[in-house]
KOLVEX-766195 format. One record per residue (C-alpha): residue in three letters; x, y, z. Coordinates in Angstrom, 2 decimals. Layout:
BEGIN
SITE  residu        X        Y        Z
SITE     Ala        X        Y        Z
...
REM end
This chain:
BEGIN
SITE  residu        X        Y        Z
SITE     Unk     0.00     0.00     0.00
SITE     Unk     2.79     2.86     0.92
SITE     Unk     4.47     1.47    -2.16
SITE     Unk     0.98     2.55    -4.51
SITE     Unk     0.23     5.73    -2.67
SITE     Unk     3.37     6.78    -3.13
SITE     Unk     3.02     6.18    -6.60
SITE     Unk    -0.15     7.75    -6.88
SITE     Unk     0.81    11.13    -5.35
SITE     Unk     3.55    11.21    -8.02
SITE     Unk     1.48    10.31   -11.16
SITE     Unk    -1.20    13.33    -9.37
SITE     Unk     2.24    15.99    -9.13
SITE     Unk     2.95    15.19   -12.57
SITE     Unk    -0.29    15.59   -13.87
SITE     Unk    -0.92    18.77   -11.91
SITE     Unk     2.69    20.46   -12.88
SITE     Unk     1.67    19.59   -16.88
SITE     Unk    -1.28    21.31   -16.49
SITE     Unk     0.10    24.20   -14.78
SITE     Unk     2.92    24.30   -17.45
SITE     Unk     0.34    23.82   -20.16
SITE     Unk    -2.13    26.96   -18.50
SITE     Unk     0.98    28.85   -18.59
SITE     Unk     1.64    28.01   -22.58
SITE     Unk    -1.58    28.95   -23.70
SITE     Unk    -1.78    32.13   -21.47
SITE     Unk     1.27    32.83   -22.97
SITE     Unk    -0.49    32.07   -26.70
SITE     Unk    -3.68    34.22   -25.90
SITE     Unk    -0.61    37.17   -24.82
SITE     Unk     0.68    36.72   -28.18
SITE     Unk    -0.21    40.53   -30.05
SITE     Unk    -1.62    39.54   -33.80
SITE     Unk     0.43    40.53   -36.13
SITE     Unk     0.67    43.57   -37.73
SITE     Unk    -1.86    44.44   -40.60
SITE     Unk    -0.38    45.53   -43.78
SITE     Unk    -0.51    49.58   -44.81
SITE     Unk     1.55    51.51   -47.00
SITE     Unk     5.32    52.39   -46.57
SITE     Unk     5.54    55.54   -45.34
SITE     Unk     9.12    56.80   -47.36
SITE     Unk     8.71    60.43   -46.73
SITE     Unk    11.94    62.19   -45.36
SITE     Unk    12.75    65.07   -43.01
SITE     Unk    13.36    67.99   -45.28
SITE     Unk    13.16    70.37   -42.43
SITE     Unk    15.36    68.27   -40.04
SITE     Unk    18.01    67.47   -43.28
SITE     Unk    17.67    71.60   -44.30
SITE     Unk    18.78    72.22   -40.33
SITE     Unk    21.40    70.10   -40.45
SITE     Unk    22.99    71.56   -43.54
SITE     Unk    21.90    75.38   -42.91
SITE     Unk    25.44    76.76   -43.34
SITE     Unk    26.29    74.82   -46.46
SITE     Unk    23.17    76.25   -48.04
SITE     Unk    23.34    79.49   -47.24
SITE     Unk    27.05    79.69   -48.75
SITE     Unk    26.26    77.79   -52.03
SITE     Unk    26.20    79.95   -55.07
SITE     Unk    26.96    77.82   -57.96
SITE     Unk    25.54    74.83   -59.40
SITE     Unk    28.95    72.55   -59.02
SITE     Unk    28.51    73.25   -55.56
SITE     Unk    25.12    71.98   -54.96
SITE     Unk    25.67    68.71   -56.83
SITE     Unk    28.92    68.08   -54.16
SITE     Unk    26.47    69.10   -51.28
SITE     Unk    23.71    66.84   -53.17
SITE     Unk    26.41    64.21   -53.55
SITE     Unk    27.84    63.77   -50.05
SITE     Unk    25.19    64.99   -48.14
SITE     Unk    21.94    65.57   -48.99
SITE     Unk    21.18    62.64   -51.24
SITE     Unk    22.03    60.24   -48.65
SITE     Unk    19.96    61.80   -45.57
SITE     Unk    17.10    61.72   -48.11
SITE     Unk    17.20    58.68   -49.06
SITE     Unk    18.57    59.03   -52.43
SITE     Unk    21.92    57.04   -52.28
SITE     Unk    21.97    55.53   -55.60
SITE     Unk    21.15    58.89   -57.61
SITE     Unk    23.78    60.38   -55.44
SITE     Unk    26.46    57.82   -56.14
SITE     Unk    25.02    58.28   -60.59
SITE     Unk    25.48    62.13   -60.36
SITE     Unk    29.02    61.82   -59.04
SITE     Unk    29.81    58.74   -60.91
SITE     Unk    33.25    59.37   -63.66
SITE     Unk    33.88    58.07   -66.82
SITE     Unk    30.23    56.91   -68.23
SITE     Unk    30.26    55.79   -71.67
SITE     Unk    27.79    58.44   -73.72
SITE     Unk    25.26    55.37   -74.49
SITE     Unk    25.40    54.97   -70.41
SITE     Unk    25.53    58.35   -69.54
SITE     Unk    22.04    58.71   -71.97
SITE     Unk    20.61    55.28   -70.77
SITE     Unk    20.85    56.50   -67.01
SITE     Unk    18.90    59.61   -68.02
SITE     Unk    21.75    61.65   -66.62
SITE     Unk    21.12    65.48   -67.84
SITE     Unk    17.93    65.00   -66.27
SITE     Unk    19.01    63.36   -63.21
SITE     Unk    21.68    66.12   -62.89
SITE     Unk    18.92    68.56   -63.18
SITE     Unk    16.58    67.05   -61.17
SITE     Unk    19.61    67.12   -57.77
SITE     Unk    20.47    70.81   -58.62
SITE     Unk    16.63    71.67   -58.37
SITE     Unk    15.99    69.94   -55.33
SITE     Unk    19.29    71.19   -53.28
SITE     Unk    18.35    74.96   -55.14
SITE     Unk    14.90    74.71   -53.65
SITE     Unk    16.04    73.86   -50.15
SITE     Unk    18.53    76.31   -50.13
SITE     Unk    15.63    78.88   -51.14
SITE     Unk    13.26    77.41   -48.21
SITE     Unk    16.25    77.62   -46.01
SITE     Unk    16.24    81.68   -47.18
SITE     Unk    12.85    82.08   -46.67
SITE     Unk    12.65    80.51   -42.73
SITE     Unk    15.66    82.55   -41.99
SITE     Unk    13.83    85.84   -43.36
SITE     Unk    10.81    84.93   -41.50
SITE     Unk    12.58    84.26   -38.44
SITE     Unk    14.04    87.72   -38.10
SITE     Unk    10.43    89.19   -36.92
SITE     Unk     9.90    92.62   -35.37
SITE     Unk    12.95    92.78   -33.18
SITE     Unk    15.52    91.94   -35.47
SITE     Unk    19.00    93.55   -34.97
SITE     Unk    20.96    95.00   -37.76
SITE     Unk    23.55    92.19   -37.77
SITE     Unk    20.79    89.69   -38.29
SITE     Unk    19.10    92.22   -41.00
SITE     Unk    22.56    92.17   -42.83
SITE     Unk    23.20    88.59   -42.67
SITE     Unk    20.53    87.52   -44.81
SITE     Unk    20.58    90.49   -47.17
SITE     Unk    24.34    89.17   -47.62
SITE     Unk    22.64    86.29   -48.41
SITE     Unk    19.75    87.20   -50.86
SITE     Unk    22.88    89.19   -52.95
SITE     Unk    25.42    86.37   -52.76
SITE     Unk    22.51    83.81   -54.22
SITE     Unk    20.07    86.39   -56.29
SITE     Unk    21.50    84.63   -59.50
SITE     Unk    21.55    80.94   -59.09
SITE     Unk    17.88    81.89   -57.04
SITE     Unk    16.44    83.58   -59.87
SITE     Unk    17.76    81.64   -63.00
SITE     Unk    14.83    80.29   -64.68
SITE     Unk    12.56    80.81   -61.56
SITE     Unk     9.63    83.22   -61.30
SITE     Unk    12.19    84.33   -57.40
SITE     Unk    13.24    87.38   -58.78
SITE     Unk    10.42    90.09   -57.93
SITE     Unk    10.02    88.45   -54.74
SITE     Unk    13.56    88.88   -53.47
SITE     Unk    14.09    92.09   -55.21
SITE     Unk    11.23    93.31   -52.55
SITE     Unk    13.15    91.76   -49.56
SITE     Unk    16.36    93.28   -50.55
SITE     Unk    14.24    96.69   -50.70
SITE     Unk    13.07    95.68   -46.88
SITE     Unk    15.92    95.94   -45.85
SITE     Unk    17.33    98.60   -46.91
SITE     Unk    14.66   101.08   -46.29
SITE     Unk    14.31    99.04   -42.24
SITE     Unk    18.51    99.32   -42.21
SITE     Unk    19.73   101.93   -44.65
SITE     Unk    23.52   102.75   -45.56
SITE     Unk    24.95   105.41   -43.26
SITE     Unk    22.19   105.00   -40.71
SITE     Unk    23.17   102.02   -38.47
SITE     Unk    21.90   102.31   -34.96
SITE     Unk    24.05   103.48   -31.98
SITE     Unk    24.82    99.19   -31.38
SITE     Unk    24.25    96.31   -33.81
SITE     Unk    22.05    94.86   -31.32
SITE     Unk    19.74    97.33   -31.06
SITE     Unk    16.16    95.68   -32.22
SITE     Unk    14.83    97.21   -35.47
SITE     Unk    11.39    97.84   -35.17
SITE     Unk     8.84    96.39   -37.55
SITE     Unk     7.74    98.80   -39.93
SITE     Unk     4.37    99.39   -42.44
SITE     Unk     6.31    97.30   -45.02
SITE     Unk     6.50    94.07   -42.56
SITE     Unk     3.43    92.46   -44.05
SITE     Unk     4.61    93.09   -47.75
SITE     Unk     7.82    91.64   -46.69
SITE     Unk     6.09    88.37   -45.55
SITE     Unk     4.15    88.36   -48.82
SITE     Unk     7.37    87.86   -50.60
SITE     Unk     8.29    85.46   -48.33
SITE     Unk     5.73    83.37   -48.41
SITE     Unk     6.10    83.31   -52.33
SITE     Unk     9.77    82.52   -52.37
SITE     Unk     8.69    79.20   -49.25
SITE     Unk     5.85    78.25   -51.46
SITE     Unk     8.23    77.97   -54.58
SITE     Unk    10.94    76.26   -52.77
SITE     Unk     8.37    73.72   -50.82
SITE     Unk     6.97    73.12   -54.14
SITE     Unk    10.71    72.19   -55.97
SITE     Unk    11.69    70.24   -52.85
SITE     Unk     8.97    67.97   -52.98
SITE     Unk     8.61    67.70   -57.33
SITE     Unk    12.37    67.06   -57.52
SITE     Unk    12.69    64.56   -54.93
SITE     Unk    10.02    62.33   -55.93
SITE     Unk    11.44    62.41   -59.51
SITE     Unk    15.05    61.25   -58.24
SITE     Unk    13.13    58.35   -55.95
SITE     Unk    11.05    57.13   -58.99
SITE     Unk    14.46    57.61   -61.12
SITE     Unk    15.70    53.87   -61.02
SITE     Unk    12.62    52.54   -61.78
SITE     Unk    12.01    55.09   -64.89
SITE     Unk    15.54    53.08   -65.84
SITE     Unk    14.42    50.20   -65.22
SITE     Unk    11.57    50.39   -67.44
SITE     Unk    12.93    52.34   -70.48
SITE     Unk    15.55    49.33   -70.77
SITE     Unk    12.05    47.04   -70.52
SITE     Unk    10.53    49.15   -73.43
SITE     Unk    13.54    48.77   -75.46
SITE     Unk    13.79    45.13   -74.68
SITE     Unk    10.31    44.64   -75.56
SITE     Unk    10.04    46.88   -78.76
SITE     Unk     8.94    45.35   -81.98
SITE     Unk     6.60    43.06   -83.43
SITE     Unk     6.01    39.57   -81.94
SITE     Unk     4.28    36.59   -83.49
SITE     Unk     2.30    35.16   -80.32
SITE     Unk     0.73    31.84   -79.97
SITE     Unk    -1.99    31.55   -77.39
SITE     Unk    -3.22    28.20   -76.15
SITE     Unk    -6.60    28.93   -73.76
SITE     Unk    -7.17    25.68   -71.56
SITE     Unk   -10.33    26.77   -70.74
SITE     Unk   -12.07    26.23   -74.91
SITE     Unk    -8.71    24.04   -76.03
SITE     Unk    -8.41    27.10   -78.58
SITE     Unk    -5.21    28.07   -80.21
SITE     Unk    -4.87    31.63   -81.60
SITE     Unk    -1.87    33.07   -83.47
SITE     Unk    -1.53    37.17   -83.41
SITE     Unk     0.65    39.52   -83.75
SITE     Unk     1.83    42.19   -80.98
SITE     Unk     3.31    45.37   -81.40
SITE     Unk     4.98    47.08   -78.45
SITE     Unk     6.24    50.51   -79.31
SITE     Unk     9.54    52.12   -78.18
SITE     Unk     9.71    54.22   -75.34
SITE     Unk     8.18    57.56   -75.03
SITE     Unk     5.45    56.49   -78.10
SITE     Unk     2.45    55.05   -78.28
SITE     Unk     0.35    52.45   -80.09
SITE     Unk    -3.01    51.51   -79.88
SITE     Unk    -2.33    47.56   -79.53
SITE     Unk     0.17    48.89   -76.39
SITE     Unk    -0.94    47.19   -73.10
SITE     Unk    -2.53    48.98   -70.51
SITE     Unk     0.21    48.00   -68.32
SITE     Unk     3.96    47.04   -68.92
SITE     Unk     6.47    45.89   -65.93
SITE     Unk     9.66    44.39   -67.31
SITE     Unk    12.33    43.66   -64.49
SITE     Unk    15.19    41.69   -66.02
SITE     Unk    13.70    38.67   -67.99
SITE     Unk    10.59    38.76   -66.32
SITE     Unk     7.69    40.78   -68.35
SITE     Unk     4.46    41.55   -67.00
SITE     Unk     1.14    42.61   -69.02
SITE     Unk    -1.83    44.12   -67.91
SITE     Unk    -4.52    44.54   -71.26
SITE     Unk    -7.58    45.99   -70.69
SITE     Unk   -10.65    45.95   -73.10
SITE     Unk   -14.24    45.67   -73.37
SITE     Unk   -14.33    42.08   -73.43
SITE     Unk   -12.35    42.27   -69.70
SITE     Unk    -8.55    42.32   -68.32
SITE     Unk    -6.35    39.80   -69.00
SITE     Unk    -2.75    39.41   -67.16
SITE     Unk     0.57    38.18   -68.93
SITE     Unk     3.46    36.69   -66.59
SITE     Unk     6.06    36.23   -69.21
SITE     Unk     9.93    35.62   -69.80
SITE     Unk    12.38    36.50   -72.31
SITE     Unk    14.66    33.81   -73.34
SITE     Unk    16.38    32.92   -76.94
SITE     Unk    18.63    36.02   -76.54
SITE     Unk    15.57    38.45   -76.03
SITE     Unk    14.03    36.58   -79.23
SITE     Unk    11.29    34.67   -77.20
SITE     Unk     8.70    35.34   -74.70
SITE     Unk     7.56    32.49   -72.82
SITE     Unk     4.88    31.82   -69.93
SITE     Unk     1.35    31.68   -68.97
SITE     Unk    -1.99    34.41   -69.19
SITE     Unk    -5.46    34.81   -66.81
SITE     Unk    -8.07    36.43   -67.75
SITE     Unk   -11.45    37.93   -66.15
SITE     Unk   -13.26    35.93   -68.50
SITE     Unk   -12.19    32.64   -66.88
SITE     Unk   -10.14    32.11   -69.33
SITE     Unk    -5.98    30.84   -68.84
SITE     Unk    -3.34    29.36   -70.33
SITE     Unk     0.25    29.27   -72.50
SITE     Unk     2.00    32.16   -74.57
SITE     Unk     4.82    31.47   -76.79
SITE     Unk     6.07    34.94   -78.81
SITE     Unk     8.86    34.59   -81.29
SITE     Unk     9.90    38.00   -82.50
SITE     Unk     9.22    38.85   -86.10
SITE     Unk    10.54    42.29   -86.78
SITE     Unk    12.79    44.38   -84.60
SITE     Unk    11.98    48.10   -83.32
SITE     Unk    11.08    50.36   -86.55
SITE     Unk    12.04    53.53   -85.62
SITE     Unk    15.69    52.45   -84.57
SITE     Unk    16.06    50.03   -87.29
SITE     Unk    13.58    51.67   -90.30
SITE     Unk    11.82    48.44   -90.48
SITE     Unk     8.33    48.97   -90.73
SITE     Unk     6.19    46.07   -88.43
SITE     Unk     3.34    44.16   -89.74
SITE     Unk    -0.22    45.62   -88.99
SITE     Unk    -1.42    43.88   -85.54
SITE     Unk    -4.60    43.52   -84.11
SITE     Unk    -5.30    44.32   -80.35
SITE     Unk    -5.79    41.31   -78.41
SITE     Unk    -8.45    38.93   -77.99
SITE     Unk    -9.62    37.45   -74.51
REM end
């Protein structure tokens, strides 16, 4: 008897610690948080905190060459912007690479942007000078407005605007009549609230160019990326279509145009990344997807199609004529597709 009570009190322990370990697993399950629901990437940077950081190197740049350095090593990385920083500075690009990587624009594009902060920059130091300015403070940015007036104002609508601040100043702080000390406030005057006119003009510009410019160098890789796609993809294809939903086979051809034109058999949608081609067509009979692949050398297109209509199955393209306008073929008449 000892010998089975003893046994039963530890069969009873055990049973009681598993189900105290097992209360504690599942409390620690029902702790668990869910996971995280998906939303959209929020990729928008700091301008104000990046235009802080870099306040003196804007308000000394004068010069284009100097705001693609500044955009180089600075700027173009705290915005996120690495690879478009590393292109601008980038030596010894073959002319077909240098045209391929859209570089003018891409050049143009980081001059705006570092341009437009150093113009919002201007126009927060302006407005921070308020009623009780001193003269020092008056000076520095009028030093400013004449060191930058033409790299500001070269094909920008800045110039009346900071031709009105520079008058400001010199009728709050004219030549000859500085006050007894430099620290001595200046007192606001009738012309303050024309004064914050113009600089409200010259923020809304510069707010404006910030924001256009950067998303144009963010969306620059994949504007690469697909004029390479469109040049890949440019000519006229001889498609065969197998639908395993009727067992029908169709033979068309396809004409994809080269960048920057347009045809009216184009798809809706084109995605090319690498060998991988994707096709969005959209018609009255319904949409119909195309998950494709070059191979042959970029003479074959290969893979599978769905459709809204219920319809799927195999694509096979063989290209029949290259891209007309590079080569002065002229492609053979194609029909739009058929779902």
């Amino acid at each position: 008897m000892p010998y089975h009570s003893a046994r039963t009190r530890v069969i009873v322990g055990f049973l009681f610690l598993a189900a105290v370990l097992m209360s504690g697993t599942v409390a620690i399950a029902d702790a668990t948080p869910p996971p995280a629901q998906p939303s959209l990437a929020d990729r928008f940077p700091a301008f104000q905190e990046v235009m802080r950081a870099t306040a003196a190197q804007l308000a000394s740049l004068s010069a284009q060459g100097d705001s693609l350095i500044l955009f180089k090593n600075v700027i173009g990385p705290r915005l996120g912007l690495n690879d478009a920083a590393m292109t601008v500075g980038a030596k010894g690009l073959s002319p077909a690479m240098t045209k391929e990587l859209l570089l003018a624009d891409l050049t143009q594009s980081a001059t705006e942007l570092v341009r437009g902060l150093a113009a919002w920059h201007l126009a927060q130091a302006a407005r921070d000078l308020g009623a009780s300015a001193t003269a020092e403070q008056l000076e520095g940015v009028q030093r400013q407005i004449d060191a930058q007036m033409a790299w500001f104002t070269e094909g920008t609508p800045l110039e009346p605007s900071l031709l009105h601040l520079l008058a400001f100043f010199k009728d709050v702080h004219p030549q000859g009549a500085l006050p007894d000390t430099a620290a001595e406030p200046i007192r606001a005057s009738d012309a303050t609230a024309h004064m914050a006119g113009a600089v409200a003009q010259v923020e809304t510009w510069a707010i404006q160019t910030v924001h256009r410019e950067w998303f144009r160098l963010l969306n620059w890789k994949d504007q690469v990326r697909q004029q390479r796609g469109l040049v890949r993809l440019c000519g006229t294809w001889q498609w065969s279509i197998h639908n395993h939903q009727n067992h029908r086979e169709e033979k068309t051809a396809v004409i994809f145009a080269p960048p920057g034109a347009t045809s009216a058999t184009s798809p809706a949608e084109i995605i090319v990344l690498g060998d991988s081609v994707y096709l969005r067509w959209e018609t009255r009979a319904g949409v119909q997807e195309d998950s494709l692949l070059f191979s042959g050398e970029g003479q074959r297109l290969e893979g599978t199609f769905v459709n809204t209509a219920g319809g799927w199955g195999s694509i096979t393209g063989k290209r029949t004529a290259s891209c007309f306008p590079q080569s002065g073929e002229k492609p053979a008449a194609g029909q739009r597709r058929h779902h």
